[in-house]
Backbone bond lengths (Angstrom), bond angles and torsions (degrees), N, CA, C in turn:
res aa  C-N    CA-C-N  psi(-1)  N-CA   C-N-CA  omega(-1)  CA-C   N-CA-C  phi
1 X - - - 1.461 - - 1.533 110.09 -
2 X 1.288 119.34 142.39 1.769 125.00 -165.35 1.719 80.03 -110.53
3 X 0.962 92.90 135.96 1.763 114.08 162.66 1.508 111.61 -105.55
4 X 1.250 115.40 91.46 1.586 116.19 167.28 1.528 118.99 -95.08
5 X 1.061 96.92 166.61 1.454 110.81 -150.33 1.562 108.74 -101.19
6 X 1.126 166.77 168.02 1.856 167.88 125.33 1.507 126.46 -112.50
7 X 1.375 119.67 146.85 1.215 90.80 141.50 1.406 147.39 -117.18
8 X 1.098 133.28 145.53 1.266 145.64 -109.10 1.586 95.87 -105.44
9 X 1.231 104.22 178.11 1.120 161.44 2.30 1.517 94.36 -69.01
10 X 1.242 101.87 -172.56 2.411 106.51 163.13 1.016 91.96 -74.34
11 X 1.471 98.89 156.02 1.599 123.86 170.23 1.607 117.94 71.03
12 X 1.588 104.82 28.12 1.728 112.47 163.89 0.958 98.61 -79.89
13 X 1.608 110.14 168.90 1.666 112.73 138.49 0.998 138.49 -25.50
14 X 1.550 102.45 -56.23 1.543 118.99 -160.16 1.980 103.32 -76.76
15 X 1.576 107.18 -21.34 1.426 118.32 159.52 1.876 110.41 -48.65
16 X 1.292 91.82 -36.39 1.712 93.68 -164.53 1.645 114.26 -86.77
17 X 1.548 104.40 -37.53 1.285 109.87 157.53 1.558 122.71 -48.37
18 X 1.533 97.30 -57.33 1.860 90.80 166.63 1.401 124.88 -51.34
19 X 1.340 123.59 -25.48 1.380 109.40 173.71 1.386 125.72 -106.96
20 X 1.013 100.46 26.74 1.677 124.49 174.12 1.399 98.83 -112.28
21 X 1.039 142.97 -11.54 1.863 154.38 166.57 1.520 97.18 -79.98
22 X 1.464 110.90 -74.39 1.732 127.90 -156.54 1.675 79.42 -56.36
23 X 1.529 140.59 -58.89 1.268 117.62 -158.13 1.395 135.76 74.11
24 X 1.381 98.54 18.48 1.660 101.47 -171.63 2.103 107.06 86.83
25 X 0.867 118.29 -5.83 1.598 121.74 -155.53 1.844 102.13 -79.26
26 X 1.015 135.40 150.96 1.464 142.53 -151.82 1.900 87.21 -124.73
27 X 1.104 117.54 137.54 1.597 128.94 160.42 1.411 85.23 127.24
28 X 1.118 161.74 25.57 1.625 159.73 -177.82 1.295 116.03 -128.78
29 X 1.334 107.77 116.32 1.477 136.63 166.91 1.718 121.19 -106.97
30 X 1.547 87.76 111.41 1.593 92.90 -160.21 1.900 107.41 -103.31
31 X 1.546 85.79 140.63 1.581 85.33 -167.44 1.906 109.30 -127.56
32 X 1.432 106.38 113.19 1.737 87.49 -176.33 1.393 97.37 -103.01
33 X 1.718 102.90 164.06 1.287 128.77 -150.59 1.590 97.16 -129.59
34 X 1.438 124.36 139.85 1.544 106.59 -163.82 1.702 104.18 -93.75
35 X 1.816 121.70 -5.98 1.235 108.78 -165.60 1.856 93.08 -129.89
36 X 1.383 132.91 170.25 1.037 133.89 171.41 1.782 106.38 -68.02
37 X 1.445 123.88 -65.15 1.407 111.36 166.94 1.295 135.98 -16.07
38 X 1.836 92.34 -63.74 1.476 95.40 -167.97 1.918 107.20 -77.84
39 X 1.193 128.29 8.57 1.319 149.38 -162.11 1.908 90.78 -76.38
40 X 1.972 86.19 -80.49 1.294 117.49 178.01 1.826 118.89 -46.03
41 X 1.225 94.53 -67.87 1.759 92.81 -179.64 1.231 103.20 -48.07
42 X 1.736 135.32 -21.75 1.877 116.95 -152.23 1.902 81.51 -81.78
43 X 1.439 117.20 -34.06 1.334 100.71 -164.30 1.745 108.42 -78.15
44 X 1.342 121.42 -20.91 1.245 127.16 172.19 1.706 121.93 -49.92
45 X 1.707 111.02 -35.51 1.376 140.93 -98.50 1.672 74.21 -139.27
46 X 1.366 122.83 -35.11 1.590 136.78 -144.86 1.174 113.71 42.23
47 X 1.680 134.26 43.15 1.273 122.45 144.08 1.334 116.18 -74.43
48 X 1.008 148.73 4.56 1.765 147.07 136.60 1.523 103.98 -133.61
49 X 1.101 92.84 157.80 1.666 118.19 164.34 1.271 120.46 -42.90
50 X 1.342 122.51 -57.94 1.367 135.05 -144.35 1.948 93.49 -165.37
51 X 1.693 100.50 175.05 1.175 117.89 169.26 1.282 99.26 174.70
52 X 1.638 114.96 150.47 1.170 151.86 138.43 1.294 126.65 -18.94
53 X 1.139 150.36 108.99 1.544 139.00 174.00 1.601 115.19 -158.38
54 X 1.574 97.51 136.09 1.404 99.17 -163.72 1.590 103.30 -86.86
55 X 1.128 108.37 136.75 2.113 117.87 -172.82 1.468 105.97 -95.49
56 X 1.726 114.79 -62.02 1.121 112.57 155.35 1.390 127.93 -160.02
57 X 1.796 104.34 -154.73 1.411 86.74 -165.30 1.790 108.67 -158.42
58 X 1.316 114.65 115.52 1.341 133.43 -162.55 1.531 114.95 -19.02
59 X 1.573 115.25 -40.83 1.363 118.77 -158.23 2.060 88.81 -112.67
60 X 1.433 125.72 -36.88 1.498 124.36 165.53 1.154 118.04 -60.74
61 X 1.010 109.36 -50.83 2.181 123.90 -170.82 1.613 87.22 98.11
62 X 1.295 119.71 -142.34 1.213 137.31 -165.31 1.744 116.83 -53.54
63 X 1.492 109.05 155.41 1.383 112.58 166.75 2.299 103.77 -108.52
64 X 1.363 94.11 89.32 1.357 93.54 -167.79 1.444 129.42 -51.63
65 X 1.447 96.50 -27.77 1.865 117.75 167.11 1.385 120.62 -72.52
66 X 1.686 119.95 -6.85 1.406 111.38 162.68 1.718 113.45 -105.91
67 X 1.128 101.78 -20.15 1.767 117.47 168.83 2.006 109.42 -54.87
68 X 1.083 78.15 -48.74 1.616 83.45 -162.41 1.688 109.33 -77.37
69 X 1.221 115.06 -50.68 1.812 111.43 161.04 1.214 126.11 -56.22
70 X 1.635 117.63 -28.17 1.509 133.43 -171.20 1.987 89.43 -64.14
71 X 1.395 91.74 -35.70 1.987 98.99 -156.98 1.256 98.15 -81.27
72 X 1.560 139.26 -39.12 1.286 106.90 -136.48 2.419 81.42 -158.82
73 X 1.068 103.70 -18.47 1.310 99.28 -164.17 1.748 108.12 -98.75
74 X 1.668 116.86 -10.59 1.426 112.65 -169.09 1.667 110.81 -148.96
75 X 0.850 109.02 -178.46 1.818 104.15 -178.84 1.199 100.25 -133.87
76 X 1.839 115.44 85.30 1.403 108.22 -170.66 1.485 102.94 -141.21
77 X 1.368 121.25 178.83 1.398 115.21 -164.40 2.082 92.38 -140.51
78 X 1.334 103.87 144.79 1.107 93.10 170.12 1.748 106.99 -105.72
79 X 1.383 105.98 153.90 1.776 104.18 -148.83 1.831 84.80 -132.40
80 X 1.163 128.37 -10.18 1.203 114.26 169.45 1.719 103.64 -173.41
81 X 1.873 109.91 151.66 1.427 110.68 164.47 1.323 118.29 -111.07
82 X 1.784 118.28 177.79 1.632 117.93 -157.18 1.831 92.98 -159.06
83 X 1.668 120.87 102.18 1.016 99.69 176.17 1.286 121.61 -124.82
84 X 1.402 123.11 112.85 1.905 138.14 -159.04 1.972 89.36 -87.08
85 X 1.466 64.12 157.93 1.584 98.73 159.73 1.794 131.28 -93.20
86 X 1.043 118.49 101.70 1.514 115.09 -158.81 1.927 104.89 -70.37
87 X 1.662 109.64 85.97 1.168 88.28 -162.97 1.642 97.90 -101.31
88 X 1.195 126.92 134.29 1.645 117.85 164.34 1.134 125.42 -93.28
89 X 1.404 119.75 141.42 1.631 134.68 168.53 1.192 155.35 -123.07
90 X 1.072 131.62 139.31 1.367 114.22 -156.48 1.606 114.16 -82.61
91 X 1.372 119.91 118.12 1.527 107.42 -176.61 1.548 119.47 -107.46
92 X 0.838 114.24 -174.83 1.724 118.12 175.33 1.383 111.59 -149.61
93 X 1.728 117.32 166.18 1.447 106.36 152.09 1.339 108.29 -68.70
94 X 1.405 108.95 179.62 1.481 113.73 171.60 0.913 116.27 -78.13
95 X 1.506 138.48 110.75 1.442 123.57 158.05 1.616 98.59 150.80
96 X 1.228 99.93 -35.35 1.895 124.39 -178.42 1.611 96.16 -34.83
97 X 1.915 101.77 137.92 1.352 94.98 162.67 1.671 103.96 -108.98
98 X 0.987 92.03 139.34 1.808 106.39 160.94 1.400 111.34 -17.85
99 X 1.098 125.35 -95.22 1.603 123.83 159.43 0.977 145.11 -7.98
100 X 1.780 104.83 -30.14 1.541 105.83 -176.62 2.209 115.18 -105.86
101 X 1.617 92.70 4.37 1.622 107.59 172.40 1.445 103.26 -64.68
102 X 1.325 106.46 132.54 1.610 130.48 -175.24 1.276 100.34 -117.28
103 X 1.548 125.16 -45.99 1.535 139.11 -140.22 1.222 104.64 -124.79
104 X 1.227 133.50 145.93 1.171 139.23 149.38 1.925 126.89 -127.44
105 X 1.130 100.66 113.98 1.458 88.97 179.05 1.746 120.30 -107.25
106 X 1.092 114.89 160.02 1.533 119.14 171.97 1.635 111.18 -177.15
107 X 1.310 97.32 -179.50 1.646 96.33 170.07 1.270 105.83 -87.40
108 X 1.920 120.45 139.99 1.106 115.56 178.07 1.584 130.68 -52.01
109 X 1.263 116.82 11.91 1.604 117.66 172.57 1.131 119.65 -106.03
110 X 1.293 96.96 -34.84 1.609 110.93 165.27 1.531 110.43 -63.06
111 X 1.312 138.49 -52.97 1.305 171.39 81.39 2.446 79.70 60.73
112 X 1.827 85.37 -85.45 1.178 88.38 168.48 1.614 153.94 -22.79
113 X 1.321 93.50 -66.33 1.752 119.47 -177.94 1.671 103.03 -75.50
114 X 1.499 119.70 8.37 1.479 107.89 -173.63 1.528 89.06 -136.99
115 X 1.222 132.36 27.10 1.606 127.34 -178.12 1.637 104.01 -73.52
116 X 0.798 131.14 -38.43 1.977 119.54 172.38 1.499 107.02 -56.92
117 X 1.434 110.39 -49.33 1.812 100.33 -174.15 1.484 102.12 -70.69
118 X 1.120 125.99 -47.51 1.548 120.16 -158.06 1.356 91.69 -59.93
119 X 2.021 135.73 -47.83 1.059 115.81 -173.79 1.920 141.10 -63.43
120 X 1.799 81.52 -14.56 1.281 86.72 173.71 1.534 123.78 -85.11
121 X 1.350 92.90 -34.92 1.546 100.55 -158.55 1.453 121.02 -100.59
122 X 1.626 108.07 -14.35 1.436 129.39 161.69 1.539 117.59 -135.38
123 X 1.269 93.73 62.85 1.817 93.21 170.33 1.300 135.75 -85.33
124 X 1.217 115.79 10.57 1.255 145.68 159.59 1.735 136.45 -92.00
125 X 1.407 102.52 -3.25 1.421 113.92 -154.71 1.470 100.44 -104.69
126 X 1.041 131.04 150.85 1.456 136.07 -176.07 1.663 95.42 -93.23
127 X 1.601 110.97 154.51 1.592 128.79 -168.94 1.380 102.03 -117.01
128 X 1.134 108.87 115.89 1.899 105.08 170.56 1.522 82.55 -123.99
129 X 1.761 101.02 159.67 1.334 132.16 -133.97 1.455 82.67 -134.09
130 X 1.309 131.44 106.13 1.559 114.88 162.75 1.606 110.66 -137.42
131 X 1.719 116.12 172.21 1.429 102.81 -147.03 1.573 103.10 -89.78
132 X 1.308 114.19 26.95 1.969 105.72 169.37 1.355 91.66 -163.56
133 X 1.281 117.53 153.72 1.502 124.09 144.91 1.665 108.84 -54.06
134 X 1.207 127.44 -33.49 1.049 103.87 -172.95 1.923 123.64 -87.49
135 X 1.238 96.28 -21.59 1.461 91.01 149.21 1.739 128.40 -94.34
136 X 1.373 113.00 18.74 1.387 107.32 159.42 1.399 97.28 -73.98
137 X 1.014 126.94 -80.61 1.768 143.47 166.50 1.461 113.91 -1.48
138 X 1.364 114.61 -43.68 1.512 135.81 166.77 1.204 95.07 -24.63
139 X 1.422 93.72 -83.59 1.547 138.26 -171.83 1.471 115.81 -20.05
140 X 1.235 88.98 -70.07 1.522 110.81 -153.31 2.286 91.14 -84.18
141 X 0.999 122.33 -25.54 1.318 118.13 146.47 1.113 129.15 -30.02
142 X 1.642 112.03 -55.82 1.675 128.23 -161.52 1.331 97.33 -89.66
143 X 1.500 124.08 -27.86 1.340 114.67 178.54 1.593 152.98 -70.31
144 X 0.851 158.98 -127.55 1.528 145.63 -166.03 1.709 115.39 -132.54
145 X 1.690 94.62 -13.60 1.678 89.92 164.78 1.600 93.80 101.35
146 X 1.730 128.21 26.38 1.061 143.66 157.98 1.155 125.87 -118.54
147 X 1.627 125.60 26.87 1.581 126.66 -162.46 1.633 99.71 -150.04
148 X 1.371 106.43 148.18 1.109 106.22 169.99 1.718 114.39 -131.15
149 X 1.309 134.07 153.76 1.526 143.31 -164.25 1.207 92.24 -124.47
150 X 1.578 97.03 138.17 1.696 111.48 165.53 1.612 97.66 -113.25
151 X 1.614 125.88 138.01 1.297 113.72 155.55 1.823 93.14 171.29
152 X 1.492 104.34 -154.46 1.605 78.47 -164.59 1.633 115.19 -111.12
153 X 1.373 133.01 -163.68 1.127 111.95 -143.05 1.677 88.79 -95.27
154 X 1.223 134.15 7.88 1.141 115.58 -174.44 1.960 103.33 -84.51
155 X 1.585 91.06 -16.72 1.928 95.20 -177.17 1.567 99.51 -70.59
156 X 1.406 126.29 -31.54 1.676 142.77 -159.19 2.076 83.94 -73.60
157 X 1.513 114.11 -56.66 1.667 89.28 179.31 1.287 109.52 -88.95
158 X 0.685 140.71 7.33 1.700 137.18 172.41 1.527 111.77 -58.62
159 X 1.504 102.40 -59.75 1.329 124.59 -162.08 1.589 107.74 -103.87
160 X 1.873 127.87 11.34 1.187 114.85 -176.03 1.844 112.33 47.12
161 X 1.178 116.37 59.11 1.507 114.30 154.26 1.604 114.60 -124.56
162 X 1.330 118.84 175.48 1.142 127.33 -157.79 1.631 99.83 -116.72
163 X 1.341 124.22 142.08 1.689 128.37 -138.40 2.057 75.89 -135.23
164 X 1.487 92.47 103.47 1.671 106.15 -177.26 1.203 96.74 -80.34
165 X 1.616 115.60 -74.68 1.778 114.09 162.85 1.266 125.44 -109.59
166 X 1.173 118.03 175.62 1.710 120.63 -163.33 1.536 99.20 -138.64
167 X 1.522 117.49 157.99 1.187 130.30 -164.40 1.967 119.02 12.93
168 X 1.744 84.59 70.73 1.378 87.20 168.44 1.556 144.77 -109.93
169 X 0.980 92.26 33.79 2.070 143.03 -163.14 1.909 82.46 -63.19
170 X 1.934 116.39 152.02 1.170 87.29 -174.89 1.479 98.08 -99.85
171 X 1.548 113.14 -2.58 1.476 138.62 -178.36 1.517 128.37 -90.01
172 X 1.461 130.93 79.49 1.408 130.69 -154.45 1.701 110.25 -94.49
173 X 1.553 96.11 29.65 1.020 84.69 156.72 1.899 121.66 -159.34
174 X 1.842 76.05 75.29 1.779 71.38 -153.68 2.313 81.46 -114.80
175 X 1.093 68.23 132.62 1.801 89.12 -174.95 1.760 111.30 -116.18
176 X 1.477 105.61 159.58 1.811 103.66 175.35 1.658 70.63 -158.44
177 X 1.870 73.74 145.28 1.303 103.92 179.62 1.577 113.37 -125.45
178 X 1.098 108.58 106.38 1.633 110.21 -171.46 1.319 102.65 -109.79
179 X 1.651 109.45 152.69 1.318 141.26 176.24 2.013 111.80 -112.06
180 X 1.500 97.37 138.34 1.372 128.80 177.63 1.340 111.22 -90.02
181 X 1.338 113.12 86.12 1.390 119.84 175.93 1.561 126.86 -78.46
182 X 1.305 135.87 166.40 1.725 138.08 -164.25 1.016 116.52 162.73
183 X 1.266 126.14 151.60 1.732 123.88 178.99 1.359 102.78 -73.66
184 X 1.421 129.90 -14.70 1.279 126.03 -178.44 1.689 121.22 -98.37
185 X 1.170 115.35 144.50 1.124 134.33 -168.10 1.983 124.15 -46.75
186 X 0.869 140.87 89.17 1.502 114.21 -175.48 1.345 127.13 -32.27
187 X 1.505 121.08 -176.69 1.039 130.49 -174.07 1.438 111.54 -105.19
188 X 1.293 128.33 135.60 1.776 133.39 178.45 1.849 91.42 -93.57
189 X 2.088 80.24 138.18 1.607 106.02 -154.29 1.625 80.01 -128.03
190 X 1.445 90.92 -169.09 1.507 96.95 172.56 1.611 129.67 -89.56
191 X 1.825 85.41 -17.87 1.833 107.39 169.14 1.276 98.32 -140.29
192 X 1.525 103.46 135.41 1.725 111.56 -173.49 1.847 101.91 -142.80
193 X 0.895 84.31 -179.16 1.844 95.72 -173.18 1.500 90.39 -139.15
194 X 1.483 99.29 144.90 1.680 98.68 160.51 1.888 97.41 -145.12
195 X 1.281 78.93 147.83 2.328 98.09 -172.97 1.309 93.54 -114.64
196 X 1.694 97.99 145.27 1.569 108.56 156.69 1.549 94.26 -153.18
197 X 1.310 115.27 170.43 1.115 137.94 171.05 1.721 109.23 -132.25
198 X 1.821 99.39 144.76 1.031 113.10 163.85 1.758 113.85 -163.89
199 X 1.304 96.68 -165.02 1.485 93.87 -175.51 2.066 101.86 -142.18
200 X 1.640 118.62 161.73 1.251 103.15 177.44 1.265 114.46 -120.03
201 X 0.979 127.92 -148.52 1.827 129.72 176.79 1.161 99.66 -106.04
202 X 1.838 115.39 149.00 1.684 103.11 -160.44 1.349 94.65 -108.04
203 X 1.920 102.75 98.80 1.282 116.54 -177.27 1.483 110.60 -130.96
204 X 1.504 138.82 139.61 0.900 121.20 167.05 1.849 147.59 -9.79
205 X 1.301 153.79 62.19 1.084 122.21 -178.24 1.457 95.65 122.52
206 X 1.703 110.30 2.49 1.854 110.54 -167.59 1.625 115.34 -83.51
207 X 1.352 108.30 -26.99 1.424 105.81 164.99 1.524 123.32 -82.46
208 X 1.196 107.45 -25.30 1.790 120.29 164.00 1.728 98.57 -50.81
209 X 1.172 124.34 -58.94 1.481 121.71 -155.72 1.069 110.84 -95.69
210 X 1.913 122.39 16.18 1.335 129.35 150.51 1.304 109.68 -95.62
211 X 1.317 106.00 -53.21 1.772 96.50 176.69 1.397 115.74 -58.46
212 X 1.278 131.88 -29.91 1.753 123.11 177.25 1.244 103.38 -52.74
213 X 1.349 131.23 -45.90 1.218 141.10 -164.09 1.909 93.30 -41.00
214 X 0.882 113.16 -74.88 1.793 135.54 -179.71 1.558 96.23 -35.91
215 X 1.139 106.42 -41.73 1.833 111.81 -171.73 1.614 105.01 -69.69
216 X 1.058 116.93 -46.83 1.886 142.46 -160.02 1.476 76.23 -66.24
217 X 1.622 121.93 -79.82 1.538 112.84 -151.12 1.614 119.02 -78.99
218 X 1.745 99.86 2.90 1.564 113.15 177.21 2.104 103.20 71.29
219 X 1.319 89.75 40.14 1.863 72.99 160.77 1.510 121.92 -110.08
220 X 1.187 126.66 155.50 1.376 108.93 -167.03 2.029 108.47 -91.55
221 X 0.750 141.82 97.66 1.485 143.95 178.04 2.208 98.20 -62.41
222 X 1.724 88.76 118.82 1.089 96.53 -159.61 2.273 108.28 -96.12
223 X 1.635 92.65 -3.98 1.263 91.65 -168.78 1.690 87.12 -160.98
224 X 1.383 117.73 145.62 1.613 123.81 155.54 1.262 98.88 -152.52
225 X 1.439 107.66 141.13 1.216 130.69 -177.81 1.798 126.20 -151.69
226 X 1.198 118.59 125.24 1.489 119.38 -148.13 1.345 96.86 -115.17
227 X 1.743 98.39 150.78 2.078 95.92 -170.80 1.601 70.51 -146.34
228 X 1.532 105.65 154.28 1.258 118.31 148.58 1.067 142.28 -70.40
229 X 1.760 124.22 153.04 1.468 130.79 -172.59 1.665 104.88 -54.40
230 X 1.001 127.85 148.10 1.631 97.47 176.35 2.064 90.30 -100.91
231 X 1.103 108.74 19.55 1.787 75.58 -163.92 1.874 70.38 -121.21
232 X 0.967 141.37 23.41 1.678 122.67 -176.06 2.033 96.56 -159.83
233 X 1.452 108.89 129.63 1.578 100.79 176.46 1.537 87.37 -73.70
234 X 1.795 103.76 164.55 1.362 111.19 134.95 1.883 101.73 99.58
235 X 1.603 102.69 -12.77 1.580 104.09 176.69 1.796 97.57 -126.48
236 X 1.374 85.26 158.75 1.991 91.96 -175.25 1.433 103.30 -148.48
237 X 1.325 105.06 158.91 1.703 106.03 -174.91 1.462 95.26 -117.37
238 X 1.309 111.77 157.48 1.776 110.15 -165.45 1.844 100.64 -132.61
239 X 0.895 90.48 119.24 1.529 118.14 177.87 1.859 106.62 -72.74
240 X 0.916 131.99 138.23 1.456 146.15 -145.69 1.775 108.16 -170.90
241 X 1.726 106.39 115.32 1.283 121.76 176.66 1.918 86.91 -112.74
242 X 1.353 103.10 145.72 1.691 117.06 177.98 1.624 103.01 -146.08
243 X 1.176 105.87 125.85 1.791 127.58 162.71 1.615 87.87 -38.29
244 X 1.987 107.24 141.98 1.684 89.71 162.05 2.186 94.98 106.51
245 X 1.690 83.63 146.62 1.238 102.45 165.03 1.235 132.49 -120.16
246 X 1.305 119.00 163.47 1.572 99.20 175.78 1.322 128.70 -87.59
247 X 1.448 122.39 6.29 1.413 128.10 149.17 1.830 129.99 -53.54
248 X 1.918 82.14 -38.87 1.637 77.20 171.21 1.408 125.51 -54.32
249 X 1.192 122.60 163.60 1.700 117.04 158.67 1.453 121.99 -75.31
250 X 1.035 131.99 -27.75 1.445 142.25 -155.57 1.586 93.92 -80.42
251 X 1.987 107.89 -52.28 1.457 106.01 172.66 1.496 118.13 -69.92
252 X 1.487 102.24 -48.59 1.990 90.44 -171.89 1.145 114.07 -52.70
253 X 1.908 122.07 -44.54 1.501 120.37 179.47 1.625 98.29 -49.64
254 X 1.554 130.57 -72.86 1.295 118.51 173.54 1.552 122.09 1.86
255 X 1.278 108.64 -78.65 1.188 144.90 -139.22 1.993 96.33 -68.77
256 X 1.141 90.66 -42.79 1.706 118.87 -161.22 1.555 96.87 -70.61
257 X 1.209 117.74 -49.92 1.531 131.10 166.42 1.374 111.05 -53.12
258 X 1.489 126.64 -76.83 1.516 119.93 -175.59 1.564 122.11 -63.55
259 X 1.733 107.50 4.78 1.325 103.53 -177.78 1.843 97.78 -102.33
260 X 1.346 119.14 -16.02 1.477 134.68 151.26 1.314 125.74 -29.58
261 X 1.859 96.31 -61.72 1.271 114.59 -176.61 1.407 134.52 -116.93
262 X 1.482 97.15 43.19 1.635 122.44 179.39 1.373 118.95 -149.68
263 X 1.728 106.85 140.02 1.355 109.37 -150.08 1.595 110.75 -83.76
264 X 1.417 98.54 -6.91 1.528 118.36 -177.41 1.251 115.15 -137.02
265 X 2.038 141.79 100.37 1.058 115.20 -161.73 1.910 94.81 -124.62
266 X 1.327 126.80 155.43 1.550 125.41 166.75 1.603 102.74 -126.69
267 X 0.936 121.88 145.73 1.290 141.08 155.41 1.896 112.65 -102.38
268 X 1.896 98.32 104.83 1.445 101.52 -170.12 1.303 111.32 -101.88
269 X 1.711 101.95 -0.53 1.721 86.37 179.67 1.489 122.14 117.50
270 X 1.137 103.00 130.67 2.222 111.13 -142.65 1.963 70.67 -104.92
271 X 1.444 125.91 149.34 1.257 122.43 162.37 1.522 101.05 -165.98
272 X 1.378 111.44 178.60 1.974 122.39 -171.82 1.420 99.91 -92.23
273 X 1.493 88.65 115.62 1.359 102.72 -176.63 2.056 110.85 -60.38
274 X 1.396 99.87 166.82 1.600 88.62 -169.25 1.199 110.38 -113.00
275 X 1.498 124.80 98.42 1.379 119.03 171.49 1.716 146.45 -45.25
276 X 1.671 119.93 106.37 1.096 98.27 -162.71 1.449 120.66 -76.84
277 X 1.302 120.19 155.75 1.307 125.78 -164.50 1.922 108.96 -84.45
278 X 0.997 115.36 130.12 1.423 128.22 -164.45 1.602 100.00 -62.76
């Protein structure tokens, strides 16, 4: 049995991402975790196998709390990616009439990404602010058949409510792309991605003469993204997704070079890249 990891409560996203991974597949024991830390350390820690974690996200950019442990806080590899559609919805208990919603709860981002519908269609309704969609949903379950939940449809079966409208986000194109973390290695596909992070010496021209490196062996670097040192202002370590595995030669020679010429190097892990769906 694989013990994977979420984060929690049921009926997040990151719930939905996990079952867009599992795939229907039997041997999985799923476990959510209520904070990103304690998520990460359980797989460090081997209280699960693996876990779920969102990296980033089309309309946010980065998830800075999985960047920064991935770099410097755990010894982990990412072994596969998973990328959803952030769709929001409007739910109800069952039975609720339209008319009689006063309340609305969600997380304020969620809250956010749906401000045109809520103004049209509930401009009258009071906004409570709570810390997940999936405990708005809670909520509005336990309640009297006067509330309505925005969040996504995996919170709508969690909690037995009824999904009035669907993808009512005012942004259609807001995506997160999460990674499947494990001490174990991914699997080589026919298209793969491989990440590393590092950092250089703060010298003129030093991140120029890492990225050429990528240019010289012709790989295409599909994402870079820079976080700061936390123990020094003014230096940052830069996170790097590349087309390619590290079995190939073209990448390991790559790879072998910028780990030469960097003062800080990680190897995060060659995995099958995730095709988006048309």
């Amino acid at each position: 049995m694989i013990k994977i990891g979420f984060l929690g409560p049921k009926g997040t996203f990151s719930q939905e991402a996990m079952n867009k991974y599992i795939g229907g597949r039997d041997g999985f024991c799923e476990c959510p975790y209520n904070t990103m830390p304690d998520l990460i350390y359980a797989v460090n820690n081997d209280e699960i196998d693996e876990a779920v974690v969102p990296i980033e996200n089309s309309l946010e950019g980065a998830v800075s709390a999985t960047l920064d442990m991935l770099a410097t806080d755990v010894d982990l590899k990412i072994k596969g990616e998973m990328v959803i559609a952030v769709n929001q919805n409007f739910m109800v208990k069952r039975g609720t009439n339209i008319e009689d919603i006063k309340l609305i709860l969600s997380h304020p981002q969620a809250i956010g990404q749906c401000r045109k519908y809520l103004d049209s269609k509930f401009p009258a309704a009071t906004i409570k602010y709570v810390y997940s969609t999936a405990e708005a949903a809670r909520e509005v379950s336990e309640g009297v058949g006067d509330m309505g939940a925005i969040g996504p449809v995996t919170a709508a079966d969690v909690y037995n409510l009824e999904i009035i409208d669907k993808s009512i986000q005012d942004n259609f194109n807001n995506l997160t792309r999460f990674v499947i973390i494990s001490k174990k290695d991914g699997e080589r596909k026919l298209r793969n991605k491989t990440s590393i992070v590092f950092s250089t010496d703060n010298k003129p021209g030093s991140l120029y003469k890492i990225l050429d490196i990528f240019n010289l062996w012709d790989i295409n670097m599909t994402r870079i993204e820079s976080r700061p040192v936390k123990d020094q202002l003014g230096r940052y370590i830069f996170f790097i997704d590349l087309n390619g595995h590290i079995k190939e030669d073209d990448v390991k020679d790559a790879l072998t070079m910028v780990k030469r010429k960097t003062s800080f190097y990680k190897f995060l892990g060659s995995y099958p890249e995730y095709i988006l769906e048309e």
